[in-house]
N, CA, C and O atoms as a printed pandas DataFrame, in Angstrom:
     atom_number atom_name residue_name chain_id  residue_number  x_coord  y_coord  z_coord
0              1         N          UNK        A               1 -111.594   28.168   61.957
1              2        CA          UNK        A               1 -112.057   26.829   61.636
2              3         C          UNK        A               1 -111.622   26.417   60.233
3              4         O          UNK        A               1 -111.363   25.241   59.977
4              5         N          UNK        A               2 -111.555   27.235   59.470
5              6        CA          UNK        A               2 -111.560   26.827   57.939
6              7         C          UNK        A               2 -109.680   26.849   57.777
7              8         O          UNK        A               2 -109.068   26.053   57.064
8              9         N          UNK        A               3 -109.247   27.573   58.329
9             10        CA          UNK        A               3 -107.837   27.658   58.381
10            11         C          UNK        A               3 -107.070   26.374   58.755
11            12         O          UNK        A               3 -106.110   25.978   58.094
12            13         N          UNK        A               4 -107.759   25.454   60.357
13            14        CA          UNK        A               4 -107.473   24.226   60.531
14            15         C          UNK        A               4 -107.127   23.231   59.063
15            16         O          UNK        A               4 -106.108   22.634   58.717
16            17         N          UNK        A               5 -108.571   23.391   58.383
17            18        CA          UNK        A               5 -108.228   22.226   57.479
18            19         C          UNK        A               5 -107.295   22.464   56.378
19            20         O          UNK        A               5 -107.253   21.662   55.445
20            21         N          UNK        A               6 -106.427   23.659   56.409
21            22        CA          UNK        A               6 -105.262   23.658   55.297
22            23         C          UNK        A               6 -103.986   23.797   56.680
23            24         O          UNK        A               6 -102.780   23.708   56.450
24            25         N          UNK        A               7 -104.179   23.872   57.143
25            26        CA          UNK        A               7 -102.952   23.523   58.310
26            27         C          UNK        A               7 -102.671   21.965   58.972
27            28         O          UNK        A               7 -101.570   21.598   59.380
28            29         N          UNK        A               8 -103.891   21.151   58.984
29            30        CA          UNK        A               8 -103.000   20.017   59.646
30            31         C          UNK        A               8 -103.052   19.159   58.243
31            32         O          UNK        A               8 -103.624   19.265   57.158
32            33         N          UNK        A               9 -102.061   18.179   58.923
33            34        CA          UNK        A               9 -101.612   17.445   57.932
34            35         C          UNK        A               9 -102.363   16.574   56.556
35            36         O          UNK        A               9 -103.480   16.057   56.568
36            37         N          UNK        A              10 -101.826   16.586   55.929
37            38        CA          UNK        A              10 -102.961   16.124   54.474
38            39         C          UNK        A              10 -102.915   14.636   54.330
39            40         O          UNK        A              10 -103.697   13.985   53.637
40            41         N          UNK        A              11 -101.827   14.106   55.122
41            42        CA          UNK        A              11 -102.216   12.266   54.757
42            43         C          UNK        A              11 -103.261   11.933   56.561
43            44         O          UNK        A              11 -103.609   10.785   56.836
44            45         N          UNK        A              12 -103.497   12.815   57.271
45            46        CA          UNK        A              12 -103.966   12.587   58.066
46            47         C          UNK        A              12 -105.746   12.845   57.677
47            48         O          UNK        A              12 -106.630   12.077   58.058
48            49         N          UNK        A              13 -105.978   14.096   56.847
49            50        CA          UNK        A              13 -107.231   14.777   56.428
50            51         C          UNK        A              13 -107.554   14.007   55.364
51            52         O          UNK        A              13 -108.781   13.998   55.264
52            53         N          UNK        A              14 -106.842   13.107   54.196
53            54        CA          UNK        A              14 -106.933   11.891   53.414
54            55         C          UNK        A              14 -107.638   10.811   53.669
55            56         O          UNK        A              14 -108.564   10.316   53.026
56            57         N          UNK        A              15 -106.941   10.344   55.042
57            58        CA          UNK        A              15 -107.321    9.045   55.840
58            59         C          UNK        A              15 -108.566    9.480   56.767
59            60         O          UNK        A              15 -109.018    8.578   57.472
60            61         N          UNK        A              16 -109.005   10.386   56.832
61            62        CA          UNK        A              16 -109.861   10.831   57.564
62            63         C          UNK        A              16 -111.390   10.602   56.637
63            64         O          UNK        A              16 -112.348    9.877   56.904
64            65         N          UNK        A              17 -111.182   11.459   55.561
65            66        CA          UNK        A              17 -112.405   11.475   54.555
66            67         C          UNK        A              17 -112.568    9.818   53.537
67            68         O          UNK        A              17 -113.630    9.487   53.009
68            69         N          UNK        A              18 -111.452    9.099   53.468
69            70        CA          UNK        A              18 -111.613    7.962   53.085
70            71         C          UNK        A              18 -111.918    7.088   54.021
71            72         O          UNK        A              18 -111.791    5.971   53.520
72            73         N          UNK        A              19 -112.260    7.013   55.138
73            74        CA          UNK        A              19 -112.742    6.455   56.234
74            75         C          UNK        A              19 -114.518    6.739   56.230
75            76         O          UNK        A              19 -115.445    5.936   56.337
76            77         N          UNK        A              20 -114.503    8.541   56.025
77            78        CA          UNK        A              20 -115.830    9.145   56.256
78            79         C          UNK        A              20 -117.031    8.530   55.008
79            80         O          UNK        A              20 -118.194    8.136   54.933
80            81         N          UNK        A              21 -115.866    8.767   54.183
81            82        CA          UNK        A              21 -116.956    9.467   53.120
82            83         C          UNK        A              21 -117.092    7.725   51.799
83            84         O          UNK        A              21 -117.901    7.470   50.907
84            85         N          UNK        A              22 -116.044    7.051   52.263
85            86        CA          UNK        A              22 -115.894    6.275   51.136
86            87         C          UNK        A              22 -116.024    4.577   51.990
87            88         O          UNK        A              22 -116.002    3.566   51.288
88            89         N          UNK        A              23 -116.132    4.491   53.276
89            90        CA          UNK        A              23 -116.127    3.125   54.103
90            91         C          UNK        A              23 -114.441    2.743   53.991
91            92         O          UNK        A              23 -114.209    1.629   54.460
92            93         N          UNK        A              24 -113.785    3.131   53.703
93            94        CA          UNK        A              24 -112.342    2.575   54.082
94            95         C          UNK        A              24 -112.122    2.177   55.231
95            96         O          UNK        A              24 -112.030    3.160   55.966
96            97         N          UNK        A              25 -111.938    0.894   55.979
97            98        CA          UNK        A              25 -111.558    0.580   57.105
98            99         C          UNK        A              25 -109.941   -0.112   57.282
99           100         O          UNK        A              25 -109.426   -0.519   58.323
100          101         N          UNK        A              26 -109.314   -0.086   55.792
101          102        CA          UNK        A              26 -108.308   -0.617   56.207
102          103         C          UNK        A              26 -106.998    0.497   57.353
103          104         O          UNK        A              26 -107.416    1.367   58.117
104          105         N          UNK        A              27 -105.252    0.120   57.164
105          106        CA          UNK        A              27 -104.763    0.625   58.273
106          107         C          UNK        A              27 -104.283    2.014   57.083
107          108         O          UNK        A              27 -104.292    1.831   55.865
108          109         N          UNK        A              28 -103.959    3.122   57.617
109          110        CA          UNK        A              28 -103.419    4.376   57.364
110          111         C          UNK        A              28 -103.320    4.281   56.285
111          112         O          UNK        A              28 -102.989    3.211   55.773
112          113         N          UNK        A              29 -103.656    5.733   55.348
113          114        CA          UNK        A              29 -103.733    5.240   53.460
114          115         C          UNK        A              29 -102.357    5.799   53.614
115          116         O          UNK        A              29 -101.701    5.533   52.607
116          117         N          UNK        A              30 -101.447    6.697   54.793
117          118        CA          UNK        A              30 -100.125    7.003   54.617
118          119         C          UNK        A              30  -99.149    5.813   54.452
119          120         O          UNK        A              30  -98.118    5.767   53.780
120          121         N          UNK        A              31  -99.753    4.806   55.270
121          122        CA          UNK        A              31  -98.644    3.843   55.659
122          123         C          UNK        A              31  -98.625    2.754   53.949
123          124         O          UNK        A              31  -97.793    2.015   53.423
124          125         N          UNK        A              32  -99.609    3.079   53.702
125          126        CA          UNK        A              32  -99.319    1.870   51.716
126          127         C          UNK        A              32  -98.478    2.258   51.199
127          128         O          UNK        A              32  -97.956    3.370   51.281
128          129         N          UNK        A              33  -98.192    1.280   50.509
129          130        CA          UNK        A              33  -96.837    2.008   49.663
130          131         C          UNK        A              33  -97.825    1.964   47.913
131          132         O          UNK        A              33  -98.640    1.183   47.421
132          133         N          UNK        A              34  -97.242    3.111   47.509
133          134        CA          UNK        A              34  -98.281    3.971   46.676
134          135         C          UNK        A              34  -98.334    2.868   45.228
135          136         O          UNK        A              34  -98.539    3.467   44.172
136          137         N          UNK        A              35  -98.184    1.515   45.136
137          138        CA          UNK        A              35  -98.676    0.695   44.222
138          139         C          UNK        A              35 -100.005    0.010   44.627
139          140         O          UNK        A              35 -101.036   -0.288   44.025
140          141         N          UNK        A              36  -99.650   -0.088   45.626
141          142        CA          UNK        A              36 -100.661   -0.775   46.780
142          143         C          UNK        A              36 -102.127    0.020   46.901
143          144         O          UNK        A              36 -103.129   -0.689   46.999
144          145         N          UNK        A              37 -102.273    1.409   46.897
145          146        CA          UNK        A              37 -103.249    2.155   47.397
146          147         C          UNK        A              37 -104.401    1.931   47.070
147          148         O          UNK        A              37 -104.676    1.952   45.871
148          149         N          UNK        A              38 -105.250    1.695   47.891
149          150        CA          UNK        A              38 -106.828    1.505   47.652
150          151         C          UNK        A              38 -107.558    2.735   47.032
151          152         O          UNK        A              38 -107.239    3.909   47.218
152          153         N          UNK        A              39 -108.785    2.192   46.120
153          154        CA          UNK        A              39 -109.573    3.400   45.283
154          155         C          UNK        A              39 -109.914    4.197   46.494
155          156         O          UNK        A              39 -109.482    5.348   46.422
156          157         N          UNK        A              40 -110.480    3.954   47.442
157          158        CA          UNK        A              40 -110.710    4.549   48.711
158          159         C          UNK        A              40 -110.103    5.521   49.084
159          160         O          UNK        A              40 -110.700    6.597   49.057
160          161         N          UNK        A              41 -108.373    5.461   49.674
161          162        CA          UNK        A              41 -107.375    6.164   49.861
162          163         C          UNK        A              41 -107.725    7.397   48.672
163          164         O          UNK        A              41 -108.392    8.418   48.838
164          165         N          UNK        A              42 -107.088    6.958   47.534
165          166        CA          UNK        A              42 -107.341    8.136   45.858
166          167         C          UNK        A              42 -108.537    8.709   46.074
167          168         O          UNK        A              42 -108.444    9.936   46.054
168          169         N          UNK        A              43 -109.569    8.329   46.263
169          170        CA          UNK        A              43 -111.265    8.622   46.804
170          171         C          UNK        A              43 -111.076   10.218   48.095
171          172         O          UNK        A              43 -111.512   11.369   48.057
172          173         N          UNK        A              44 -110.302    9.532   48.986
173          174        CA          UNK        A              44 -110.609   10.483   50.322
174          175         C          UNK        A              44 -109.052   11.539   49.897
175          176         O          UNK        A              44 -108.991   12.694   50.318
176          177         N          UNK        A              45 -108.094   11.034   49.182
177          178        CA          UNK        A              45 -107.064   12.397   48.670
178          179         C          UNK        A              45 -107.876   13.498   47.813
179          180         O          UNK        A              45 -107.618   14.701   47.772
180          181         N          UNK        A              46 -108.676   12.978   47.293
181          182        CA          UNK        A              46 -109.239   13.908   45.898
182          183         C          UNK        A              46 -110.486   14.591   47.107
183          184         O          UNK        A              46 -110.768   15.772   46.907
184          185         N          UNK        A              47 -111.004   14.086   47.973
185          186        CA          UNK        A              47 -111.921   15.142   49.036
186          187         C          UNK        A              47 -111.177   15.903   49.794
187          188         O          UNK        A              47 -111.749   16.977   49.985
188          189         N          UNK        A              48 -109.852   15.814   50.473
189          190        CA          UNK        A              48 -109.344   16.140   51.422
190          191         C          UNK        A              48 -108.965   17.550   50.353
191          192         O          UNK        A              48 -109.556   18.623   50.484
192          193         N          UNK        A              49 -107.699   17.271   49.121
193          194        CA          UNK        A              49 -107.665   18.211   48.100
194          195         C          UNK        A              49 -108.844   19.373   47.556
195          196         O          UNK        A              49 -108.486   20.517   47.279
196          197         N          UNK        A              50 -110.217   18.956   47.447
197          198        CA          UNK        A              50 -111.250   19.595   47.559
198          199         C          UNK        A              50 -111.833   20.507   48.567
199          200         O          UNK        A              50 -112.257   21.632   48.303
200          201         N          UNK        A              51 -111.830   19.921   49.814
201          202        CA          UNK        A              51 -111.892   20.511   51.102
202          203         C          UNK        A              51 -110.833   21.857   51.006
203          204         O          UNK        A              51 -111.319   22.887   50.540
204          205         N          UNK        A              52 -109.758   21.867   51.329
205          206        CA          UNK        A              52 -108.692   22.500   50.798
206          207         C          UNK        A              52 -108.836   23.685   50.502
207          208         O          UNK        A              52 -108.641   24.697   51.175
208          209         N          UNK        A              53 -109.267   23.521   49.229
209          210        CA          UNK        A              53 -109.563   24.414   48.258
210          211         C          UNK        A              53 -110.320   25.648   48.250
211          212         O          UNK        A              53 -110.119   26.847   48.055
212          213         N          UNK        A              54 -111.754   24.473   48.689
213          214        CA          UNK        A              54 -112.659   25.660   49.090
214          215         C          UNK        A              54 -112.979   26.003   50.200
215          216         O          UNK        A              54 -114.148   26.248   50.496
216          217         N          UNK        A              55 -111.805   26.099   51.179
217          218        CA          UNK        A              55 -111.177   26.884   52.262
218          219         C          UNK        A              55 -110.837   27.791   52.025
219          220         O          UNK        A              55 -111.338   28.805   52.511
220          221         N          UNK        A              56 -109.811   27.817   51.152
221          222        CA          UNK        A              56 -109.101   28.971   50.371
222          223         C          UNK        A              56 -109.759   29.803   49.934
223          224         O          UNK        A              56 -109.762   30.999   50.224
224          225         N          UNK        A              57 -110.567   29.076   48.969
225          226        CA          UNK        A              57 -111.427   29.844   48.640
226          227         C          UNK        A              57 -112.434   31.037   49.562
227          228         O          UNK        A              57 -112.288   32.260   49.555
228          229         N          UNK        A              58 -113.219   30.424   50.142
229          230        CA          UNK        A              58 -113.915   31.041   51.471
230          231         C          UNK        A              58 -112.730   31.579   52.069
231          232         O          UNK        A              58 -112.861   32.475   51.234
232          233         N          UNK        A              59 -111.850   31.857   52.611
233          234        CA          UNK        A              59 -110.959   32.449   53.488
234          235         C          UNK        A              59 -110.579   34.006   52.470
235          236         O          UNK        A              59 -110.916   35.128   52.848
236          237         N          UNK        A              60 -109.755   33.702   51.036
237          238        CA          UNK        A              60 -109.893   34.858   49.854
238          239         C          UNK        A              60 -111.318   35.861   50.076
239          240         O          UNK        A              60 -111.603   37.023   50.363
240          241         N          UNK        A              61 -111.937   34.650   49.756
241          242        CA          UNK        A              61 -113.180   35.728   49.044
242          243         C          UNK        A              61 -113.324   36.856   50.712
243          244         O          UNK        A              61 -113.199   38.078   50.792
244          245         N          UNK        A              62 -113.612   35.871   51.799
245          246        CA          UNK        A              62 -113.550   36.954   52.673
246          247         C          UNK        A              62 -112.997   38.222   53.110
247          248         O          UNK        A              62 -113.477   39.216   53.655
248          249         N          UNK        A              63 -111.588   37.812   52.618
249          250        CA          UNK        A              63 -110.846   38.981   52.803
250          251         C          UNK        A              63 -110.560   40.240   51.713
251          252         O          UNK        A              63 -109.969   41.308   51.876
252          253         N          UNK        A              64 -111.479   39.443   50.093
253          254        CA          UNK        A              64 -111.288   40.083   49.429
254          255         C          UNK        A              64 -112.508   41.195   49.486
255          256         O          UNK        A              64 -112.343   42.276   48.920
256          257         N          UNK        A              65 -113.718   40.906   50.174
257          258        CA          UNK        A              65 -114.855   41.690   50.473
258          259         C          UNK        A              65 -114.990   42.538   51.814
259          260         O          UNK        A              65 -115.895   43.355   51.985
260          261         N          UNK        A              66 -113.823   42.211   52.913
261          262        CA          UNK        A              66 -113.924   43.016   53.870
262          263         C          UNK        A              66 -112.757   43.721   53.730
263          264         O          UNK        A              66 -112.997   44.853   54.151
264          265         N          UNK        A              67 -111.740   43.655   53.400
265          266        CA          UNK        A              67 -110.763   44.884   52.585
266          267         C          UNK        A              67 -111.148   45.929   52.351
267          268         O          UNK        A              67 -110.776   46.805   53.132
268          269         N          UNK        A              68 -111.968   46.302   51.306
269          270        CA          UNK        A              68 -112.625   47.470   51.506
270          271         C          UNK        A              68 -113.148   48.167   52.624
271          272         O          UNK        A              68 -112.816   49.247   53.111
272          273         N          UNK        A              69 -113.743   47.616   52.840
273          274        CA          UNK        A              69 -114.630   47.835   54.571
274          275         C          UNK        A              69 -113.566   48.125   55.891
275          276         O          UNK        A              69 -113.926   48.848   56.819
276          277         N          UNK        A              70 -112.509   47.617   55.868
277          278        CA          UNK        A              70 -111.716   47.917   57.074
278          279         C          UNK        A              70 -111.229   48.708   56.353
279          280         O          UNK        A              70 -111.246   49.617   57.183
280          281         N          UNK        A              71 -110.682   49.280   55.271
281          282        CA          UNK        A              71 -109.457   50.130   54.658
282          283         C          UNK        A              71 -110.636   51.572   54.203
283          284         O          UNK        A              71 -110.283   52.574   53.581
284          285         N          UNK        A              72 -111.979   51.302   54.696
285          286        CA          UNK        A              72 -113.165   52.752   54.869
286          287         C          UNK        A              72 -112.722   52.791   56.664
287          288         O          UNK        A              72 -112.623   53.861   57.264
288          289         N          UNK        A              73 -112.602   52.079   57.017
289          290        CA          UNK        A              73 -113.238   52.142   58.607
290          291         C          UNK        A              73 -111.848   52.729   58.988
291          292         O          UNK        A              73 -111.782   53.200   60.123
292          293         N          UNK        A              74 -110.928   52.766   58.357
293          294        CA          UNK        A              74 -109.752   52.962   58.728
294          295         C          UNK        A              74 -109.240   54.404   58.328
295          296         O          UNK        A              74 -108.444   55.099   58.960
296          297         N          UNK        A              75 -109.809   54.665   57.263
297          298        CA          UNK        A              75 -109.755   56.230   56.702
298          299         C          UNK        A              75 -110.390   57.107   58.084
299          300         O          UNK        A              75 -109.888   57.997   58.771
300          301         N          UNK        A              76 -111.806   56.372   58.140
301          302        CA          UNK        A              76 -112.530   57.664   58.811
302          303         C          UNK        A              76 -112.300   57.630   60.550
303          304         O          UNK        A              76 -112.567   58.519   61.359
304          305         N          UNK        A              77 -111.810   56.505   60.749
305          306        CA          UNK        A              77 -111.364   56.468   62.230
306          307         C          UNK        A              77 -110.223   56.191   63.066
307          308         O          UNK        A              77 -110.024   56.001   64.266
308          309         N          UNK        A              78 -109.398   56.246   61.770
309          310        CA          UNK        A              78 -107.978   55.756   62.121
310          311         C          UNK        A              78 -107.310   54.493   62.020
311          312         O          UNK        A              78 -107.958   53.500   62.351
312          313         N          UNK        A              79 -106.149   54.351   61.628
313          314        CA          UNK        A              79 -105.823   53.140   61.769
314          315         C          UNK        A              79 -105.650   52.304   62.948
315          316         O          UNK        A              79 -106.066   51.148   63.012
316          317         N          UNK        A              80 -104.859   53.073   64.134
317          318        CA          UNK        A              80 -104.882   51.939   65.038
318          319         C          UNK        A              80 -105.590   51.464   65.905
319          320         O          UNK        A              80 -105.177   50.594   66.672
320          321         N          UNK        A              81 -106.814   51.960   65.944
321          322        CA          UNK        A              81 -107.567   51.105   66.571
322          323         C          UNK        A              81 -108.050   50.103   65.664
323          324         O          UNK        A              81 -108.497   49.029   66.067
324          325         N          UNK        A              82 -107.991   50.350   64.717
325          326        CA          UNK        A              82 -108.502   48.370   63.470
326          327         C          UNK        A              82 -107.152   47.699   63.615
327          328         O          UNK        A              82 -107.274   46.478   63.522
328          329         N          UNK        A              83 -105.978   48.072   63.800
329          330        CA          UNK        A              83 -104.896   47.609   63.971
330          331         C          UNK        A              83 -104.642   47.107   65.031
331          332         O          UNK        A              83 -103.551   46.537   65.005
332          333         N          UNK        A              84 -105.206   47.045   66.068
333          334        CA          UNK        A              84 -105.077   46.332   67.110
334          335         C          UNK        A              84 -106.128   45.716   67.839
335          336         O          UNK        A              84 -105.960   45.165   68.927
336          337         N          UNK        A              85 -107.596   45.842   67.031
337          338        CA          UNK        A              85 -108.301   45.047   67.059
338          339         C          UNK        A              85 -108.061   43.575   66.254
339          340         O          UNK        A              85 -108.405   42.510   66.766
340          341         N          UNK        A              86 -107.594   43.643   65.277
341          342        CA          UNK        A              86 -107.224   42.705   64.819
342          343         C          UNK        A              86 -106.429   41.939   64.844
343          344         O          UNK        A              86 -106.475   40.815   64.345
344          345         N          UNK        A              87 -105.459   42.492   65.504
345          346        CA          UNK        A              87 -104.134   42.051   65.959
346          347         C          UNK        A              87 -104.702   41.061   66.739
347          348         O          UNK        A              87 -104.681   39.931   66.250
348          349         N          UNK        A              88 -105.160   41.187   67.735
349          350        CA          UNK        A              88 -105.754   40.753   69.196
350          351         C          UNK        A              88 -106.946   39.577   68.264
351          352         O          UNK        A              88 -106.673   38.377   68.239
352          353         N          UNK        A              89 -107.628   39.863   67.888
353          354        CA          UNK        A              89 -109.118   38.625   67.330
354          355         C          UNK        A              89 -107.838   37.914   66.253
355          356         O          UNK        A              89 -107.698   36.702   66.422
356          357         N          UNK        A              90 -107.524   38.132   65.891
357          358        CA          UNK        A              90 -106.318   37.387   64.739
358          359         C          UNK        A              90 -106.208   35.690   65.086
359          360         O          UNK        A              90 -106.548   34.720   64.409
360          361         N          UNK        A              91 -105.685   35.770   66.213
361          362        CA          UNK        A              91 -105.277   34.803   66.742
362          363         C          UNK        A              91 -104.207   34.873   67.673
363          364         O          UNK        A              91 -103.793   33.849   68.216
């Protein structure tokens, strides 16, 4: 889930949160040409950029706290069975 929002597109996740979060109803903040852009548009780039972030964030920290934990589980029981459990739940 958290992976989605740094994978699809960012003038789409822009226009999305400046719609949500700020009442923007005009057409696509992609389609302005960038003299033109509503505070709105700048409004929902600077959330979408935020969002982002602390995806990353949350996605790091996770892996920086279960690292340990699979690389124990992996000493005492082997590698390939965590290796192909994960493989497989991965995606």
């Amino acid at each position: 889930m958290l992976s989605l929002l740094t994978i699809q597109e960012p003038a789409i996740i822009s226009d999305r949160y400046a719609r949500l979060n700020h009442g923007y109803t005009g057409t696509l903040c992609s389609s302005i040409d960038s003299d033109l852009i509503p505070n709105a548009c700048t409004l929902g780039s600077a959330d979408a950029q935020n969002a982002a972030s602390i995806a990353s964030f949350v996605q790091f920290a996770f892996t920086f706290v279960t690292s340990p934990l699979v690389g124990s589980l992996s000493d005492r029981y082997g590698r390939k069975r965590e290796y192909s459990f994960f493989s497989i739940h991965r995606g």
